[in-house]
C-alpha positions in Angstrom: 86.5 165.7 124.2 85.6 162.9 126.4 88.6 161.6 128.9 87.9 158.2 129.5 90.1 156.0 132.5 90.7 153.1 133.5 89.2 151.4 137.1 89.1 148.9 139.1 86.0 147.3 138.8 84.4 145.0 141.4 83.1 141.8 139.7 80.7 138.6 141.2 83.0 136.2 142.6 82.3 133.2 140.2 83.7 130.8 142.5 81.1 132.0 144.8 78.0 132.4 143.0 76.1 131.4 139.7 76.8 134.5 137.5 73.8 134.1 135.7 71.5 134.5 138.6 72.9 137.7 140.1 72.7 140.1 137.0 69.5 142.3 136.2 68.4 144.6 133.8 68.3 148.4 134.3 66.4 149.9 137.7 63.8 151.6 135.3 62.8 148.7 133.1 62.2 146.5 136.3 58.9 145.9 137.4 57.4 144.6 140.4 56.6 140.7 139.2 60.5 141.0 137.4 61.7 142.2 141.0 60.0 139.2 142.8 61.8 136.9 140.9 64.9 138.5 141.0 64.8 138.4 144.8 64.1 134.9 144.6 66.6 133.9 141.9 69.6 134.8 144.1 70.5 136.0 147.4 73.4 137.9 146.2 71.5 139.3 143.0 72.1 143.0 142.5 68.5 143.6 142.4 69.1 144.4 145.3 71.5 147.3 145.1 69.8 149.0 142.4 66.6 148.3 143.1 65.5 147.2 146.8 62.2 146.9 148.2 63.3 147.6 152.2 61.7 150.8 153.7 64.8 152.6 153.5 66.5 150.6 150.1 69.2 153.3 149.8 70.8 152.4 153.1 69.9 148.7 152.9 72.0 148.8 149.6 75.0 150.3 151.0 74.6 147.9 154.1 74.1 144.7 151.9 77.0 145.9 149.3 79.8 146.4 152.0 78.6 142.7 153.2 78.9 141.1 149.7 82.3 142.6 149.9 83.5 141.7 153.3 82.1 138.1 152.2 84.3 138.1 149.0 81.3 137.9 146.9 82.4 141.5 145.0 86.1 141.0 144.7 88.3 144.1 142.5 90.2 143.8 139.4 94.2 143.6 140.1 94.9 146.7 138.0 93.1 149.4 136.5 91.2 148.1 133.4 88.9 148.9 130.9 86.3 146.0 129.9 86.0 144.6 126.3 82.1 144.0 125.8 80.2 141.4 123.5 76.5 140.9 123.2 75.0 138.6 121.3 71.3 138.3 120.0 68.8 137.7 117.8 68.6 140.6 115.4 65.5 142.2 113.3 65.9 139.2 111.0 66.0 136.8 113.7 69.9 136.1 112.9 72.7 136.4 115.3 73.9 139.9 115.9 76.8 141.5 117.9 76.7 144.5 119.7 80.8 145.7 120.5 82.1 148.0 123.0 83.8 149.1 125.9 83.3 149.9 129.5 85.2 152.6 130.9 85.2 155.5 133.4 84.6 158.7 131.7 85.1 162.4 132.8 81.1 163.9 133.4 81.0 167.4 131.6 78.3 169.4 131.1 76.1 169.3 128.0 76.8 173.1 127.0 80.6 171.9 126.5 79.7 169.7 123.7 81.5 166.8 124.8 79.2 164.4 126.0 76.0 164.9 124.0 72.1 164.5 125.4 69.4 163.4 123.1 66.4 162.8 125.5 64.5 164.7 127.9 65.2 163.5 132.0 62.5 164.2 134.4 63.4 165.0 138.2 62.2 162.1 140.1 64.1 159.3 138.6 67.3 161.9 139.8 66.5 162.1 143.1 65.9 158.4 143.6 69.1 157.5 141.7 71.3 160.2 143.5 69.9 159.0 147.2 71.4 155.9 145.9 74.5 156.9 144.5 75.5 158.7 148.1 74.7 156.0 150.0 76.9 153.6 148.2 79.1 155.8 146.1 78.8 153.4 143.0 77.5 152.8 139.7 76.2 149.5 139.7 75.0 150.0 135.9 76.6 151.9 132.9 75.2 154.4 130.9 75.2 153.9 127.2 76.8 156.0 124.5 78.2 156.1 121.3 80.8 157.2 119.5 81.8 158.0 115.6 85.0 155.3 114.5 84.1 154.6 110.7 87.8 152.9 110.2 87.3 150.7 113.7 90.3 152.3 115.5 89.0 151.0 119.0 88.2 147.5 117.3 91.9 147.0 116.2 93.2 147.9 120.0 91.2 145.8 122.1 89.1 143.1 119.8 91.3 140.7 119.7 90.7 139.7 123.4 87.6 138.1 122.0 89.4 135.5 120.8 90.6 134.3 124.2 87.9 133.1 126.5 85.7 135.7 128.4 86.3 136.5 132.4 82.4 136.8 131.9 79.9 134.8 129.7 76.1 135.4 131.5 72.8 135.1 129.5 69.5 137.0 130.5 66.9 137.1 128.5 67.9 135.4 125.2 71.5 138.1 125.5 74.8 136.4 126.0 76.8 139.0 127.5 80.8 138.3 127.4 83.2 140.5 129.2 87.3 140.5 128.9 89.1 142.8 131.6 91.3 144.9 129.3 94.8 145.7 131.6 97.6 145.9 128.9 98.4 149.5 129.0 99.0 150.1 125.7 96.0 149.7 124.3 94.0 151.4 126.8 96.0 154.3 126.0 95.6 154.0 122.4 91.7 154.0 123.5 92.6 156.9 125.9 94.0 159.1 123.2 91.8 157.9 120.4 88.6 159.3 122.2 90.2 161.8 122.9 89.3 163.5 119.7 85.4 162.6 119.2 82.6 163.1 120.9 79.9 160.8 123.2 76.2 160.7 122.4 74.5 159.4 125.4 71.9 156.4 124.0 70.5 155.0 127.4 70.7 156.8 130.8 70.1 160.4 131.0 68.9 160.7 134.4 71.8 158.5 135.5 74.4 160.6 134.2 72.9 163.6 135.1 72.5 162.3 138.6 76.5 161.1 138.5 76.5 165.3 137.6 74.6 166.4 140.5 77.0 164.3 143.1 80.0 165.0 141.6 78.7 169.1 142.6 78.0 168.0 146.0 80.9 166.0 146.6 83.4 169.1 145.1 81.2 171.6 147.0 81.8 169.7 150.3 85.7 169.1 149.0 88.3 172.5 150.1 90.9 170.2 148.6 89.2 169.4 145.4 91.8 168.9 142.3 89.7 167.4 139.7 90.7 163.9 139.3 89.1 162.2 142.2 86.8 159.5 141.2 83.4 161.4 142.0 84.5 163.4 138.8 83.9 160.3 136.5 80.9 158.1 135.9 81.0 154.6 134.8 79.8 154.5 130.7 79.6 151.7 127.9 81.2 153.1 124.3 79.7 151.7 121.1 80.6 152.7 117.8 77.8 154.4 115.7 79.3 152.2 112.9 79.0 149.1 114.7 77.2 146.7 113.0 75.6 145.2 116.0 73.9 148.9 117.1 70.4 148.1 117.0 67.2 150.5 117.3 63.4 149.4 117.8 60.7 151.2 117.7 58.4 152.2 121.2 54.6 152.0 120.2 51.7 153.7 121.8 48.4 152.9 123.1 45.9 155.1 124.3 43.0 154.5 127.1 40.5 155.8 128.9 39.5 158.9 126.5 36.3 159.9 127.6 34.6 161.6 124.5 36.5 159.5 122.0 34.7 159.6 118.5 36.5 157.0 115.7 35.0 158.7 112.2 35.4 162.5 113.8 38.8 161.3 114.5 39.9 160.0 111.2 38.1 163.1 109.1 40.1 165.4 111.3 43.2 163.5 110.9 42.3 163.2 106.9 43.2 166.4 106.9 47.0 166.0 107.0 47.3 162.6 106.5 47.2 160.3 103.4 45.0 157.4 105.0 45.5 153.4 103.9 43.6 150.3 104.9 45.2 147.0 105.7 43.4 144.2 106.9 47.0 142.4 108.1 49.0 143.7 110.6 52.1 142.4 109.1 51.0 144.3 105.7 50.7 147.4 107.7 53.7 147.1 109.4 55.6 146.3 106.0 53.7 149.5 104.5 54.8 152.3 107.7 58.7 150.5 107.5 59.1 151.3 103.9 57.2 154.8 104.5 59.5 158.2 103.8 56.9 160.3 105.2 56.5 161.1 109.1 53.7 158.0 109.3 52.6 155.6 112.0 49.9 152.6 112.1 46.7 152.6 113.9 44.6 150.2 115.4 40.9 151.0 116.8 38.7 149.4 118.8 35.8 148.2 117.0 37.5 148.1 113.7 39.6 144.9 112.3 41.3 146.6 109.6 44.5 148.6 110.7 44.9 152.2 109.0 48.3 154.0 108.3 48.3 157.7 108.5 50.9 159.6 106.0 51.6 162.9 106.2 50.6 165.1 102.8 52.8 165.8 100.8 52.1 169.2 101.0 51.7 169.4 104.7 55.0 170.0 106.3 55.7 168.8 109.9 57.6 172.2 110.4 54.1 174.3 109.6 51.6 172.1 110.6 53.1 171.9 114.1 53.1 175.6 116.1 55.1 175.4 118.6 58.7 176.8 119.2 60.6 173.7 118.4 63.6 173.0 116.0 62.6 171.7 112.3 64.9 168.6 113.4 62.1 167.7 116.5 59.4 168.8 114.7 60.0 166.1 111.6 60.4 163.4 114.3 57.5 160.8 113.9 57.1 160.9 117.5 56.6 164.9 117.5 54.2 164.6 114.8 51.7 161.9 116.5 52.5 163.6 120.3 52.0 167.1 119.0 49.4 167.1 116.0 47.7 163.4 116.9 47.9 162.9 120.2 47.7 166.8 121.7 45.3 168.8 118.5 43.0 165.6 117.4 42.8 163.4 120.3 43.1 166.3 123.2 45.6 164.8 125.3 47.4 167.7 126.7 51.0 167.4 126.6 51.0 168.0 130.6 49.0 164.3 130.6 51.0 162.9 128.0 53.9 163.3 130.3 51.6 162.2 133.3 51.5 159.1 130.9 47.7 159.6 132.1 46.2 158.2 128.5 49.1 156.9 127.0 50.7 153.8 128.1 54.3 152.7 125.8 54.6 149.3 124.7 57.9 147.8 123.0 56.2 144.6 121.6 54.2 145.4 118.6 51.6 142.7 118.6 51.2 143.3 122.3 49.7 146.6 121.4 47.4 145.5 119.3 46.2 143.1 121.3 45.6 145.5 124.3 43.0 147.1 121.9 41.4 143.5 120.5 40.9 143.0 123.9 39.1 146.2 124.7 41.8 147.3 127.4 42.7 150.4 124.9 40.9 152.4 122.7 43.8 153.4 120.1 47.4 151.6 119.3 49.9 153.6 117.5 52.4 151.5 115.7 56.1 153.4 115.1 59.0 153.6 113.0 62.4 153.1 114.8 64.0 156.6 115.2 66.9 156.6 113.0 70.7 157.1 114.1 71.5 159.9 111.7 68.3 161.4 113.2 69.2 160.9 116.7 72.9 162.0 115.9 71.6 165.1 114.1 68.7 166.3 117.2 72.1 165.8 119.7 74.4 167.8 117.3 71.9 170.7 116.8 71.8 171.1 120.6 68.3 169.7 121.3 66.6 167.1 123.3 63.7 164.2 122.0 60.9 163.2 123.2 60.9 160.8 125.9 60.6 157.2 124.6 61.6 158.4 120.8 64.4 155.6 120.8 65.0 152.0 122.7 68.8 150.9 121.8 68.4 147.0 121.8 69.2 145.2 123.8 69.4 146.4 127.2 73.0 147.0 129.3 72.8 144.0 132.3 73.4 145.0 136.1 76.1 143.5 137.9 78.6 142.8 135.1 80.8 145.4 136.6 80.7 147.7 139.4 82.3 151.4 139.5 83.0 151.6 143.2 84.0 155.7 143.8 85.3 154.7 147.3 87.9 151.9 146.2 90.5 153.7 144.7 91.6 156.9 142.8 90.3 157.6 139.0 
């Protein structure tokens, strides 16, 4: 079961620098406008660790970290902690939500052990950029997200009440106030310690970072005759939040589709009138209101051409688990997204699933009005609207032993980078 550990953590100097102008979001949501203005936000921002735009980032990261360092602008925790985690937002209903949990090291184990649980498919390329990084600077600058079952908030009672005591960190990006406490009384990370001890981590938001914190943990022990096991490569800085958490939040990741070459609107929608139940809704919020209270797989659409939005149901009759041929799990395979990749996308639109990956046709869009009005505007022919994956779905593909689509879930909101920093070269785990 997981083994989580205490560390200590390298945080911004606050005396030194304006913490709000130094943290980012995740390396993969960052793009090139959003990195611009992080450079110029902040010399010290850690866009610049994770994300550099020098020739050769991966050793101007390492250079420019050990000189934030050696400056005092990264200073380390006095003793080995775990960090108490608050962030408050604007939930679904536009009223105030927060999202609990705790940073901590945790032992990497391979999926097959059971321990720390997958639910999304990684791709290579995001590993090899992310481990060129982790060797040249031996750290997580960012934590991966998980969760973790704790229906009688076990973890909650141990370490909550620092909440009440004014945060070491209080930073807000993007309408997120994130609030941090350094945990160091020893008791209650051992009641944490022990308490995880017996469940089990789903990982929510950073597959290709933890299995990048895998691959260098191999190299390292390959390259170590003296290896034992607890050294720090062997851990990987991770956010825990409970499953029963009422702040845990889930949106949905809509689709549009371009640049179809033969694409026919009324061939499309007879095909698809063949295993779907097809309504009309002139408002988008109708047809949003419509696919949320859906119990069939069922997503909106949006055409070119056409002002009224349509949302396709699956029959009745026409189970996802038949309809769809290939060699997947009934638990994929009911998935909205497997049903509009596989049948929509793949048999009645002819985007292979080779281009689908390629993202060659298919662009993903959080926002969605945004969507729609890439198609209003004639920059996309199709916009699928989608249904938030559910928990007990996610929980259920993980449990089975399986994987899900890439974007089937985005965990809201995103984990910032720079709150803390898992240096591997500081201490011992």
């Amino acid at each position: 079961m997981p083994e989580v550990a205490p560390f200590r953590g390298l945080r911004y100097n606050k005396h030194k620098v304006g913490l709000d102008d130094v943290v980012a979001p995740p390396y993969d949501v960052i793009s090139p406008e959003l990195q611009d203005r992080l450079y110029g936000k902040n010399p010290y921002n850690v866009v610049r660790l994770i994300l550099g735009r020098e020739e050769n980032r991966y050793e101007a990261a390492a250079r420019t970290f050990k000189q934030w360092k050696n400056e005092g602008i990264l200073e380390g925790e006095s003793l080995p902690a775990i960090y108490l985690l608050h962030q408050v937002f604007d939930g679904p209903d536009r009223k105030p939500v927060t999202r609990k949990g705790f940073v901590a090291r945790c032992r990497l184990e391979e999926f097959d052990k059971k321990i720390i649980l997958p639910h999304e498919k990684t791709h290579a390329k995001p590993i090899e950029d992310r481990l060129s990084l982790f060797q040249a600077t031996q750290s997580n600058f960012s934590q991966i997200f998980s969760l973790y079952a704790d229906p009688e908030k076990e973890v909650d009672r141990a370490i909550n009440g620092l909440s009440k005591t004014d945060p070491a960190i209080d930073v807000s990006y993007d309408g997120v106030q994130n609030k941090l406490w350094p945990v160091l009384d020893t008791h209650a990370i051992e009641s944490v310690r022990r308490f995880m001890a017996s469940r089990q981590a789903l990982i929510a938001d950073g597959h290709h970072r933890y299995e990048t914190a895998l691959a260098y943990r191999d190299m390292m022990r390959t390259g170590n005759l003296r290896h034992t096991g607890k050294e720090p490569y062997n851990y990987v800085m991770m956010f825990f939040t409970n499953v029963d958490d009422a702040g845990l939040v889930i949106y949905p990741t809509h689709r549009v589709v371009h640049s179809l070459t033969s694409f026919n609107l009324k061939g499309f929608l007879d095909r698809a009138a063949q295993y779907f139940i097809l309504r009309e809704f002139v408002q988008q919020s109708a047809l949003l209101s419509a696919l949320e209270s859906s119990s069939a797989p069922s997503f909106g659409m949006v055409a070119e051409g056409r002002q009224s939005g349509v949302l396709l149901s699956l029959k009745p009759v026409r189970l996802a688990d038949e309809i769809i041929s290939d060699l997947l799990p009934r638990e994929i395979k009911e998935l909205d997204v497997t049903v509009l990749h596989r049948l929509v996308l793949r048999d009645l639109l002819g985007i292979s699933m080779e281009a689908q990956d390629a993202k060659r046709n298919i662009d993903y869009i959080r926002d969605a009005s945004e969507a729609v009005g890439l198609v209003r505007d004639g920059k996309a022919q199709l916009a699928f609207l989608m249904n938030a994956t559910k928990i007990q779905q996610v929980r259920a593909v993980a449990m089975a032993g399986h994987t899900m689509p890439q974007k089937s879930t985005y965990f809201y909101p995103k984990l910032l980078s720079g709150l803390v920093i898992n240096s591997l070269a500081e201490e011992r785990a």
